[in-house]
Structures are given as structure tokens and as C-alpha cells.
C-alpha positions, 0 to 999 in steps of 0.5 A, spaced: 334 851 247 329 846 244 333 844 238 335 836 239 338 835 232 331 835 229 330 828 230 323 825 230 320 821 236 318 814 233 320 810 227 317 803 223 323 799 221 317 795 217 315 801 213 314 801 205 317 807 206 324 809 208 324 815 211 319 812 216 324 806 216 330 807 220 333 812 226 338 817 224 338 825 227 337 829 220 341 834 222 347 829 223 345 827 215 346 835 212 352 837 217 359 834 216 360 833 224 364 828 227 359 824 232 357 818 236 350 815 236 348 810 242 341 807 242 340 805 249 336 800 252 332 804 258 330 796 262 338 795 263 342 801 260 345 796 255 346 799 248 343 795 243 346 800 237 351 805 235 354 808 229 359 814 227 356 814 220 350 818 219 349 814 212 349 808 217 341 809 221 339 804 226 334 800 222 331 797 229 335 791 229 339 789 236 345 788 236 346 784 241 342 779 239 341 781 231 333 781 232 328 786 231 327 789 238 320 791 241 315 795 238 311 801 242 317 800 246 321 807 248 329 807 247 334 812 249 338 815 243 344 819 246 348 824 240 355 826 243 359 831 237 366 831 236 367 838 233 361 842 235 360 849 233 361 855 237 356 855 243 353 849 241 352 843 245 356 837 244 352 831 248 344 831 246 339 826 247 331 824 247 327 818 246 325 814 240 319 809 239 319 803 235 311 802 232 
């Protein structure tokens, strides 16, 4: 009931090291499934990132404005999958925080 794509709860688009550097659910890496990635702006609902590719992480960057958003800020990532497997949930969703 807890799992949640194994995504981790913060990222630091500054870091030296890239597996700190950019948002993208690690099972969504190691599987082969059709999905949607939305990064939501809590404030207004606005989505400030999207992708259809796991190769294709957010990195931080608003795409409204192609600026780095806030950080200590807390964005919502909602995940909707196209083929899920059997008696598995196709929407999940958390929170992410860009230090």
C-alpha cells in the first residue's frame, strides 16, 4: 500500500552528483511502462514540468518561465501510467522538495 514508484522526497538540481540532480521516480527508470509525469505548483495548480520519458527527469527548471524554481519549496509530482500491470494502480502521486 506504501509503495510510490520508489521516488525520493527532495532533490538538489546543484549537486555535483547527478543522482542527487534531477527528479524522476526510479521505477519508472527500470521498467518499460507508458506513462505521464506532471510536476505541479502547489501555490496555483500550474504544471511547471512534464515528460513522457524516464530518461527525460526534471532538473528543476520551470517551464513556464525556463528559471530554476525555489528551493526548500515542496512541489507535487503526480505519475498516471498507460499499461499497468495487473492489480496495479494506474495515478500515484507525492511530494517533492528542491533543496
Amino acid at each position: 500500500e506504501d509503495y510510490n514508484l520508489l521516488a525520493v522526497n527532495a532533490f538538489n538540481p546543484q549537486s555535483r552528483d547527478e543522482r542527487n540532480a534531477s527528479f524522476m521516480t526510479y521505477a519508472l527508470t527500470i521498467r518499460d511502462v507508458r506513462f505521464e509525469l506532471l510536476i505541479i505548483d502547489p501555490d496555483n495548480g500550474a504544471v511547471v514540468f512534464k515528460t513522457t520519458d524516464a530518461q527525460n527527469a526534471w532538473d528543476g527548471i520551470d517551464m513556464r518561465n525556463g528559471q530554476l524554481v525555489p528551493a526548500q519549496k515542496a512541489y507535487i509530482w503526480k505519475v498516471v501510467l498507460q499499461d499497468a500491470l495487473p492489480n496495479e494502480k494506474t495515478h500515484y502521486s507525492g511530494t517533492i522538495v528542491r533543496i
